[in-house]
C-alpha positions as CSV (number, residue, x, y, z in Angstrom):
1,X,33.3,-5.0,-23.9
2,X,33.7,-8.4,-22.1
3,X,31.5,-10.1,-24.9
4,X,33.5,-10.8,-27.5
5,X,29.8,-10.6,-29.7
6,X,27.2,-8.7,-28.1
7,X,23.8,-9.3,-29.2
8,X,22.1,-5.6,-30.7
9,X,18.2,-5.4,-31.6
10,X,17.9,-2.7,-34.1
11,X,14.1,-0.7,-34.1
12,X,13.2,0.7,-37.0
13,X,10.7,1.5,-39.2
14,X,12.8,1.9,-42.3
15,X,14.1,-1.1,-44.0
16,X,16.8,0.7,-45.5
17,X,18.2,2.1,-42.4
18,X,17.3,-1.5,-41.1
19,X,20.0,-3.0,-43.0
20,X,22.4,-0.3,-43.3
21,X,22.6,-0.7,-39.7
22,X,23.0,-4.7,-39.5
23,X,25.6,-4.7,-42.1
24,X,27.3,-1.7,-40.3
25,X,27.3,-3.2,-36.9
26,X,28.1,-7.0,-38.0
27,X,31.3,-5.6,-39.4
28,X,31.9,-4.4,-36.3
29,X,31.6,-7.7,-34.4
30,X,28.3,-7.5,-33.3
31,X,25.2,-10.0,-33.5
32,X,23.0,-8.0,-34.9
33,X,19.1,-8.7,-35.3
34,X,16.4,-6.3,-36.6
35,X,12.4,-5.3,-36.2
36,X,10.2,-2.8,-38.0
37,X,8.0,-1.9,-35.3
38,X,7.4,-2.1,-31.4
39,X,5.0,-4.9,-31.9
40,X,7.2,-6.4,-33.9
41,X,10.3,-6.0,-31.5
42,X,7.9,-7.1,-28.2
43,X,7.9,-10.4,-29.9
44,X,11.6,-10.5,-30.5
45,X,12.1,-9.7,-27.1
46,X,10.1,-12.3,-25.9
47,X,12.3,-15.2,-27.1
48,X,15.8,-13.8,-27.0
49,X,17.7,-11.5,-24.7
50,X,20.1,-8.5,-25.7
51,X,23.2,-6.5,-24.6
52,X,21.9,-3.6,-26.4
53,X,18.6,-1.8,-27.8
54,X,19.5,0.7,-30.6
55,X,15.4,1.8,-30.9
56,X,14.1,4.7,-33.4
57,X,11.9,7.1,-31.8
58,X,9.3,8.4,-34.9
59,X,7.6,4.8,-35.8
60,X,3.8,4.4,-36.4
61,X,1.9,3.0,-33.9
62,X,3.8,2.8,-30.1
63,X,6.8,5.0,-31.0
64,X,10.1,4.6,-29.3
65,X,9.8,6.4,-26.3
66,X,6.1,5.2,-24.8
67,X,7.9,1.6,-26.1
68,X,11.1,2.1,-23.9
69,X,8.9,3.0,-20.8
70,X,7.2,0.2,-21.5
71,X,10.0,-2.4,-21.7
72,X,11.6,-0.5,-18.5
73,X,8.8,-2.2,-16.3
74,X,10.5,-5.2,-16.8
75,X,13.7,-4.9,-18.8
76,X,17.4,-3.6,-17.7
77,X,18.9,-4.2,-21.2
78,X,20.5,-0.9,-22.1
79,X,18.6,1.2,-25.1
80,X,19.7,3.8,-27.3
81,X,17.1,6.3,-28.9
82,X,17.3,7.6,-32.6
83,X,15.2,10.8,-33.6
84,X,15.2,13.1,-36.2
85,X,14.0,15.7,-33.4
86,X,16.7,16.7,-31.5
87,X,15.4,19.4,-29.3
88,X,16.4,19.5,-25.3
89,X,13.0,18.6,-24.6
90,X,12.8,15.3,-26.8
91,X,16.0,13.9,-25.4
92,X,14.8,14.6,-21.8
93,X,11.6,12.8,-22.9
94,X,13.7,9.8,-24.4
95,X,16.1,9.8,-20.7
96,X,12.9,9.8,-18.7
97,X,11.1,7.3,-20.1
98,X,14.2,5.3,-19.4
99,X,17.2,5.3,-21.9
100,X,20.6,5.0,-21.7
101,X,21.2,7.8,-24.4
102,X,20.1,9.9,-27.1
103,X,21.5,10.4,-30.8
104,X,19.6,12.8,-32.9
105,X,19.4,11.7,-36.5
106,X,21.7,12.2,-39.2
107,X,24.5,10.6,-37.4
108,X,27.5,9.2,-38.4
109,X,28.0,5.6,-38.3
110,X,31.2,5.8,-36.1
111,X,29.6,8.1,-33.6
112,X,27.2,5.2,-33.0
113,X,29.3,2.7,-32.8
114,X,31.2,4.3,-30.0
115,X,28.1,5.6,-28.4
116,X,27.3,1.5,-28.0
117,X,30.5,0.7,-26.8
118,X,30.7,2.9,-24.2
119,X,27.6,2.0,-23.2
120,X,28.1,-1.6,-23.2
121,X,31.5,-0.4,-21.0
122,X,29.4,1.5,-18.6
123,X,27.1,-2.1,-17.7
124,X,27.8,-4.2,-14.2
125,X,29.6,-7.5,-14.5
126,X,26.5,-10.1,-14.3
127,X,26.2,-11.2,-10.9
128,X,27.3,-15.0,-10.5
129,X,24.3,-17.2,-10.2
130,X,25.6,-19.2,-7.5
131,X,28.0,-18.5,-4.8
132,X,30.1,-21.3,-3.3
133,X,29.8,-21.6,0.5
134,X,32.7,-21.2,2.9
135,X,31.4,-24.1,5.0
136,X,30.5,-27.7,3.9
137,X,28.7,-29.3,6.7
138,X,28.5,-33.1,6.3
139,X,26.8,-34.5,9.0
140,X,28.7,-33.9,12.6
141,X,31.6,-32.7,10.6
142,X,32.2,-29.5,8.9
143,X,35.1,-28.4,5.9
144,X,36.0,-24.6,6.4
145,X,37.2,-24.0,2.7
146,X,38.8,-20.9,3.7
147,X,40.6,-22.0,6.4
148,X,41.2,-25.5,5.1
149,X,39.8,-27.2,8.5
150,X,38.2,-30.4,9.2
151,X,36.7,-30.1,12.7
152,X,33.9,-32.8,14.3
153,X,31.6,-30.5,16.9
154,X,34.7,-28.3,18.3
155,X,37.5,-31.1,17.3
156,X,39.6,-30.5,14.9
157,X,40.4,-33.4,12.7
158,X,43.9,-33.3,10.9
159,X,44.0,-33.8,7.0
160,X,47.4,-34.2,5.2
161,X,48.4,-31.8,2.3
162,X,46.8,-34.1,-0.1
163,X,43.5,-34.0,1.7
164,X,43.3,-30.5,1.9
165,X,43.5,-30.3,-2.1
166,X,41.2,-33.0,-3.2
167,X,38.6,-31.3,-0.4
168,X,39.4,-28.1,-2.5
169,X,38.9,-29.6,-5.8
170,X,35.4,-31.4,-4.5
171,X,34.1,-27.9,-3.1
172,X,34.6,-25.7,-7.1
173,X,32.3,-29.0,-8.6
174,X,30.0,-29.9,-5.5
175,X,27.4,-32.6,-6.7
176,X,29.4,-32.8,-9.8
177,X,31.2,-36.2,-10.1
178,X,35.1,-35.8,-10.8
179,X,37.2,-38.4,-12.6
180,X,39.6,-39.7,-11.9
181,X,41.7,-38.4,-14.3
182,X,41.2,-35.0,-13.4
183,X,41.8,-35.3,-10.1
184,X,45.1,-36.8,-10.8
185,X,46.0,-33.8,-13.6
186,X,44.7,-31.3,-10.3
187,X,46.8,-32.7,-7.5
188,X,49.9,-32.0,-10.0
189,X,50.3,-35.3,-10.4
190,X,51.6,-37.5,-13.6
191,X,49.2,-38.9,-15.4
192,X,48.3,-42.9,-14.7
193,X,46.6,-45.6,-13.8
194,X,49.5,-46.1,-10.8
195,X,48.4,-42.5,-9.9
196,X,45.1,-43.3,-10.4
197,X,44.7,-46.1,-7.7
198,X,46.8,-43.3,-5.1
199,X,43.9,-41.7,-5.8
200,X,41.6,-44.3,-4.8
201,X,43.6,-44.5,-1.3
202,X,43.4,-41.2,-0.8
203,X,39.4,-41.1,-1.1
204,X,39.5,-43.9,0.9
205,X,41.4,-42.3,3.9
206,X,39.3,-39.2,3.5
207,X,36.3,-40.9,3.8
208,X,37.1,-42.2,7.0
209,X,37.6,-38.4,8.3
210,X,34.4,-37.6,7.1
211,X,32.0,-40.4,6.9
212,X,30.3,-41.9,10.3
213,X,30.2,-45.5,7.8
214,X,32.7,-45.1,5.8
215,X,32.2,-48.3,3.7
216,X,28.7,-46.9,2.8
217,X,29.9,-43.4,1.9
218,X,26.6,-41.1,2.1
219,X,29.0,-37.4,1.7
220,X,32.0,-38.4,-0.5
221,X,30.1,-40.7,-3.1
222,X,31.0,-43.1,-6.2
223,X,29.6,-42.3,-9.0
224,X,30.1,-45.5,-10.8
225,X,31.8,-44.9,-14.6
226,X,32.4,-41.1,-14.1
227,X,34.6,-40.9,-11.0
228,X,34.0,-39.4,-7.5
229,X,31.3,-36.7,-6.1
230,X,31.3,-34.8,-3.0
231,X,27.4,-34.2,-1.7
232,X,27.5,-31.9,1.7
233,X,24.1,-31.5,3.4
């Protein structure tokens, strides 16, 4: 599991199994909450989001399986079906109606616990929410990341070693200012206010590769009293 403490919402109609089943899984590293019913556990689900849905099928009311379709409209979160009924057709039911698996009741404890875990193996990395771009484009000039290029329109505009990293360093926090400090600790350098102020000269010779006024720096800004924030179009 890549989540040190994935989240579990337990669905049952018996308080005893309830918390037989919390104390169970929290041992097992798990944050763990509970409801007694589908309304109950509609509510839940509206305010916090899971890894896992451990759901009993036999409650009053919407039972598990007309609850799972249900949540499927809208939900991806994984959900695992208990039953007392463990008949071919009631787990086909259970898989149609959308779960992940099936595990007819009386289990043992450990059986469930490595039925979750290999379902929580079995679930996609999350995709990342944003994806950095491989060009910056900054007015009539343009930073391939990959290739580490400066060019203006088809010219290419040379940048030393140095200027390739801190153009590195800006494009992993764009819009984000970045100390001083950090830049220094990120070039490899030792730690100053000697390297601090190299620092400064660097900007400043950057800025004049990238900016068409570069005493009134609109791409490679100041950001007075936290340090230095590049801001492509």
């Amino acid at each position: 599991m890549s989540d040190p403490h994935p989240h579990l919402l337990i669905v049952d109609d018996d308080e005893r199994i309830r918390g037989l089943l919390r104390k169970f899984l929290a041992r097992h590293g798990f944050l763990v909450s509970v409801a007694r019913d589908a309304a109950h556990a509609r509510r839940v689900l509206a305010g916090l989001e899971f890894d896992l849905i451990v759901m009993d099928v036999m409650m009053p009311g919407e039972d598990g399986v007309a609850l799972t379709r249900s949540l499927r409209t809208s939900l991806q979160t994984p959900i695992l079906l208990l039953t007392a009924r463990g008949e071919t057709e009631d787990r086909i039911a259970g898989l149609e109606a959308g779960a992940d698996d099936y595990l007819p009741k009386p289990f043992e404890p450990k059986e469930l616990l490595l039925r979750i875990n290999a379902i929580l193996r079995r679930m996609p990395d999350p995709e990342p929410e944003t994806v950095m771009p491989k060009v910056l484009q900054m007015g009539q000039v343009r930073f391939d990341i990959e290739r580490s290029e400066l060019m203006r329109g088809t010219d290419p505009i040379r940048l030393t070693a140095t200027e390739v990293q801190l153009m590195r360093i800006f494009s992993e926090h764009l819009r984000q200012p970045v100390t001083r400090a950090k830049l220094v600790e990120d070039l490899g350098r030792d730690r100053g206010q000697a390297q601090e102020r190299a620092v400064d000269v660097q900007i400043t010779r950057l800025r004049r590769k990238i900016e068409s006024d570069p005493k009134q720096p609109r791409y490679l800004q100041t950001v007075r009293g936290e340090g230095y924030m590049l801001a492509p179009d």
